[in-house]
C-alpha distance (Angstrom), angle and dihedral (degrees) to the residues before:
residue distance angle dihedral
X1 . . .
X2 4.17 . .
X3 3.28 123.7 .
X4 3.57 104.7 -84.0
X5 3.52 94.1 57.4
X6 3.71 87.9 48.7
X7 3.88 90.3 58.7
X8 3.95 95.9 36.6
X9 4.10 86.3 63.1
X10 3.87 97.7 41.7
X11 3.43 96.5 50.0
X12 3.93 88.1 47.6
X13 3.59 90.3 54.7
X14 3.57 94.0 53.9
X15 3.33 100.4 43.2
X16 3.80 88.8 47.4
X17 4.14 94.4 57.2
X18 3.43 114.8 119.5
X19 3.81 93.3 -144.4
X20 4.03 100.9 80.6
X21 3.63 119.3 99.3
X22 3.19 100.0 -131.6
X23 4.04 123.6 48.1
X24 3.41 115.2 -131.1
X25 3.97 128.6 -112.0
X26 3.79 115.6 -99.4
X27 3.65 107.5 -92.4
X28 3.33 95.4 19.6
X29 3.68 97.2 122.3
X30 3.54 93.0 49.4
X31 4.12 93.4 50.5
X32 4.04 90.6 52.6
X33 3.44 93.7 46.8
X34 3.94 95.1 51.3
X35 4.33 84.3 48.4
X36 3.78 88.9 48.5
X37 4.08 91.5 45.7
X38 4.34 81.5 46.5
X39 4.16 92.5 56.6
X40 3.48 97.2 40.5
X41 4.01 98.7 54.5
X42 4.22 81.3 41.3
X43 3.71 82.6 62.0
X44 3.59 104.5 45.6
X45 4.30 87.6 43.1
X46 3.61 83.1 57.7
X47 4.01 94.1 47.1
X48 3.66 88.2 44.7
X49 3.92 96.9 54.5
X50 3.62 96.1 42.8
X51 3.91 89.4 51.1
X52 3.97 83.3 50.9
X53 3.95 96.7 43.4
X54 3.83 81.6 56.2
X55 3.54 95.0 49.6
X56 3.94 92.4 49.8
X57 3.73 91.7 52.1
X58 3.61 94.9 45.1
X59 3.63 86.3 51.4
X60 3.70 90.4 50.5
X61 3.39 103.9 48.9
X62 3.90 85.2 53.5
X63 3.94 84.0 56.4
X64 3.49 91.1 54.9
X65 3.67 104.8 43.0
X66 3.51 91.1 56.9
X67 3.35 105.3 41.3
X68 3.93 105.6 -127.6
X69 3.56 127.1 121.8
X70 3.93 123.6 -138.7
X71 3.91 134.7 -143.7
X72 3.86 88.6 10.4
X73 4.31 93.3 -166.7
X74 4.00 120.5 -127.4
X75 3.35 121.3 -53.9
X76 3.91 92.7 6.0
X77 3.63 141.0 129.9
X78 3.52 125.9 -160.6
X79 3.97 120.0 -167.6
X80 3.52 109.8 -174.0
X81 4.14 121.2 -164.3
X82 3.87 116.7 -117.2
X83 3.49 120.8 -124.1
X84 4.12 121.4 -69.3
X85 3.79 101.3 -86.8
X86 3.50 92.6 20.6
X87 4.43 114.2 139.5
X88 4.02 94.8 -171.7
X89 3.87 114.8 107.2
X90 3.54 124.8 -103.9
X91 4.04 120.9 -85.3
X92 3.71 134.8 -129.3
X93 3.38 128.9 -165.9
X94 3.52 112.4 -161.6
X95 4.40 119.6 -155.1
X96 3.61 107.2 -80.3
X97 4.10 115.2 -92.8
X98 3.52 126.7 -114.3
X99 3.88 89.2 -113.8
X100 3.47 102.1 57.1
X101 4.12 105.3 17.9
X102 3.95 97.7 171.3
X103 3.77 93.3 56.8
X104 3.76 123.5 63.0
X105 4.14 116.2 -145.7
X106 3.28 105.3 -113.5
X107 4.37 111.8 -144.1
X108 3.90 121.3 -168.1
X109 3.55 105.2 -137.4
X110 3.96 107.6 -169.8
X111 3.51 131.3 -150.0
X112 3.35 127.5 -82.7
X113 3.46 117.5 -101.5
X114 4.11 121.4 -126.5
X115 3.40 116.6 -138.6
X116 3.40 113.7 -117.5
X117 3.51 113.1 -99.9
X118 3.77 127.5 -136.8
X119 3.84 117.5 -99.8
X120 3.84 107.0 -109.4
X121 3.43 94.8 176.6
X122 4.11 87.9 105.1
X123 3.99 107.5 58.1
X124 3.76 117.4 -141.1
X125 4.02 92.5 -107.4
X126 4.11 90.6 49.6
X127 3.61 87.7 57.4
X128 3.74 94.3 47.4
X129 3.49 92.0 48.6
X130 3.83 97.2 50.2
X131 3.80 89.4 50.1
X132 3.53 87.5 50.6
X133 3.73 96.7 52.6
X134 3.69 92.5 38.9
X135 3.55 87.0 57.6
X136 3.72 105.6 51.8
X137 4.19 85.7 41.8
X138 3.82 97.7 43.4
X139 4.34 112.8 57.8
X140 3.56 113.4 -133.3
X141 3.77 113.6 -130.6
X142 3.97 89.7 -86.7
X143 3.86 92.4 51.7
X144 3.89 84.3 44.2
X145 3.92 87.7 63.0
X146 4.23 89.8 36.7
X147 4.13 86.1 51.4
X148 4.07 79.9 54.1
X149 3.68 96.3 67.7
X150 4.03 138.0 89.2
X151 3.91 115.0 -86.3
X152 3.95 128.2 -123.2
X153 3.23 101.0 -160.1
X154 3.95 129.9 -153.0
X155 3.74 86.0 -86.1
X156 3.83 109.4 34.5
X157 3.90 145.1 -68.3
X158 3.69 121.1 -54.4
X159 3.87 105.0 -66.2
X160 3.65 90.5 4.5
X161 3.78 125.7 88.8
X162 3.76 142.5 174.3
X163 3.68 111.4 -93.2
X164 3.59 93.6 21.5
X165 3.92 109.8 147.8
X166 3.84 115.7 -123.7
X167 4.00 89.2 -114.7
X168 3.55 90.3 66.2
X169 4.17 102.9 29.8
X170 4.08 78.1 56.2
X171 3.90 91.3 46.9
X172 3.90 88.0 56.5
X173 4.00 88.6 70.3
X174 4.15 88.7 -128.8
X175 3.60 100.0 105.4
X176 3.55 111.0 93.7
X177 4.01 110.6 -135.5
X178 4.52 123.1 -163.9
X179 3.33 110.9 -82.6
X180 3.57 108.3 -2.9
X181 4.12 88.4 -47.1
X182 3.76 130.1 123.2
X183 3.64 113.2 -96.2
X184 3.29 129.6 -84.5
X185 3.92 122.0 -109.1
X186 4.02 116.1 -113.7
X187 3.72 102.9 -105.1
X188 3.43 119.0 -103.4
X189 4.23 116.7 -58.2
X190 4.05 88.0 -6.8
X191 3.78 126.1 102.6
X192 3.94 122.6 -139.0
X193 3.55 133.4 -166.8
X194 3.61 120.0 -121.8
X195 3.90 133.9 -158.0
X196 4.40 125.5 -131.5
X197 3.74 109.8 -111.3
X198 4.03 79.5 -132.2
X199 3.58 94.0 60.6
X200 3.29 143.9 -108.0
X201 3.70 100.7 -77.8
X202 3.70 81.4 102.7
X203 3.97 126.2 28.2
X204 3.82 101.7 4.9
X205 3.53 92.1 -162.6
X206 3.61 148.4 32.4
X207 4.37 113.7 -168.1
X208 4.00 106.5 -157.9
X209 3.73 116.4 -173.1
X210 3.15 117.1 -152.7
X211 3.79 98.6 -134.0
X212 4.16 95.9 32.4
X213 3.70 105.4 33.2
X214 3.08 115.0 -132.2
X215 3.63 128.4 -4.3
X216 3.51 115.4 169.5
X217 3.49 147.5 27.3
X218 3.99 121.6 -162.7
X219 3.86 108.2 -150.2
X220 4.07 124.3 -140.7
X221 3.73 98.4 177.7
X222 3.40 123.6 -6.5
X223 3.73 144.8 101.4
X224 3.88 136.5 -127.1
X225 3.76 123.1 -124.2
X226 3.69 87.1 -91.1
X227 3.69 96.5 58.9
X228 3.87 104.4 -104.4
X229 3.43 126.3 137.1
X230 3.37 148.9 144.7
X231 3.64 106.2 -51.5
X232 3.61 94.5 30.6
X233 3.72 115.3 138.5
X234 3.85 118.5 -114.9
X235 4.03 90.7 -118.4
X236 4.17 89.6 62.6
X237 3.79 95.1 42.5
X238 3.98 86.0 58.3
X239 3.43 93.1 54.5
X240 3.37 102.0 43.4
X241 3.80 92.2 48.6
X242 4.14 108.8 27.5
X243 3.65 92.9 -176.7
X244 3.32 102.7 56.1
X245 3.82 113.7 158.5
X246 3.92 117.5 -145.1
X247 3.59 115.1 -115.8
X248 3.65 134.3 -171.2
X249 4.27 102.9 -89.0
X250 3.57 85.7 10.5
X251 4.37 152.4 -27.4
X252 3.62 129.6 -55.5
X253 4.24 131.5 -155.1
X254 3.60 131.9 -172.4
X255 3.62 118.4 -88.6
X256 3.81 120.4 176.6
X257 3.74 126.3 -19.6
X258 3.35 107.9 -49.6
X259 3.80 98.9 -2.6
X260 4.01 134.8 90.3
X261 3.71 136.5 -155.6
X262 3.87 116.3 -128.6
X263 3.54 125.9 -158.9
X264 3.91 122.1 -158.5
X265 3.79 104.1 -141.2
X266 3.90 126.0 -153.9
X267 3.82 126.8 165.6
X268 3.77 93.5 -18.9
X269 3.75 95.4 -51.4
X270 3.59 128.8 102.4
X271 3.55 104.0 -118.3
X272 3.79 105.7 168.8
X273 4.45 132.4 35.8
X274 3.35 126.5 -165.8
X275 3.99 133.1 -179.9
X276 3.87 109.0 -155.2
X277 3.84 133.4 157.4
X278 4.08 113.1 -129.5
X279 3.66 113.6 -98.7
X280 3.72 94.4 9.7
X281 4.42 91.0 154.4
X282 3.54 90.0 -139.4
């Protein structure tokens, strides 16, 4: 017997005992019995749907976790988003085929790929500015050959220095004399340039006054302590020597006390050096 049957005969037993006051209604029984049938399918439609609503959210939340979309419709496609934090590529799901209708293909669609972007870290004007410096600290290959070279110094060449007398430039041995002899001495108030017994690859002149000593040396191929020479660009001579003074041919910088450097200038190059002390009246 199911249920209903079971509360069909109990409630027709009660309403059938001869001990209530008042008698019932015909078809009384038969009315509550139909009410009571009503309430109890209510409940078990209401049972029924919640057990379903659970169902349908369980099954969505399983749609969502993983990120696939179901039943996509004709035609459509459905991209859904992974997960925050998620590194796999998006996924399409493309309409079903005619082939296979009951499973959707399934099509990887990767990320797109950013183009690299340049490093600004370094600003245009930091980059000029290290070039710059790495210029003026690093010699290019014709300063390599410059750097190379014998030094006059602020104060002279080797043995030789400014305001030497002629007794003891000639007592060095590196004035070259006529014929194999000692030089001669400048005459008397004059001054007179002298030639290096080594040549004049070098300094190709020394000027001794005969009052002073000497006062000047005129450079071939050599450098200064700075690294300037002949052949020296016009950019590296100003920043080896910041206060350079313009002269007529050219620029001049101090040297030693009371002497200056001067560099014959042509087309940007330094073409000529010369050692000389100030004043020297020659």
């Amino acid at each position: 017997m199911n249920p209903d049957d079971e509360l069909d005969a109990e409630l027709r037993r009660l309403f059938a005992d001869e001990r209530l006051d008042v008698p019932p209604r015909p078809g009384a029984a038969e009315t509550v019995v139909a009410g009571a049938r009503r309430v109890r399918r209510s409940r078990t439609a209401l049972v029924s749907g919640a057990g379903a609503l659970t169902v349908a959210a369980v099954v969505a939340g399983g749609v969502l976790l993983t990120g696939v979309a179901r039943d996509p419709g004709p035609g459509q496609e459905h991209i859904v988003a992974a997960p925050a934090g998620s590194t796999t590529a998006t996924t399409t799901l493309d309409a079903p085929s005619t082939e296979s209708p009951e499973q959707p293909t399934i099509r990887s669609r990767p990320e797109p790929e950013q183009p690299a972007s340049p490093d600004r870290s370094v600003d245009t004007a930091t980059t000029s500015s290290s070039a710059e410096r790495t210029s003026s600290t690093e010699p290019s290959t014709a300063n390599a050959e410059i750097m190379a070279l014998p030094v006059l110094g602020p104060d002279g060449y080797q043995a030789l220095t400014l305001n030497m007398s002629y007794d003891e430039a000639a007592a060095t041995g590196m004035l070259a004399g006529a014929n194999g002899q000692a030089a001669a001495r400048p005459a008397e108030g004059s001054c007179t340039d002298y030639r290096l017994a080594e040549g004049g690859e070098a300094i190709e002149s020394v000027t001794i006054s005969d009052a002073r000593g000497i006062v000047r040396f005129t450079a071939a191929r050599v450098r200064t302590t700075q690294g300037v020479g002949v052949g020296s660009p016009v950019s590296e001579l100003r920043s080896a020597y910041p206060d350079l003074v313009t002269e007529p041919g050219g620029y001049s910088a101090p040297a030693g006390a009371g002497a200056r450097y001067f560099f014959g200038v042509t087309d940007g190059v330094v073409t000529m050096l010369r050692l000389s002390v100030t004043d020297s009246g020659c």
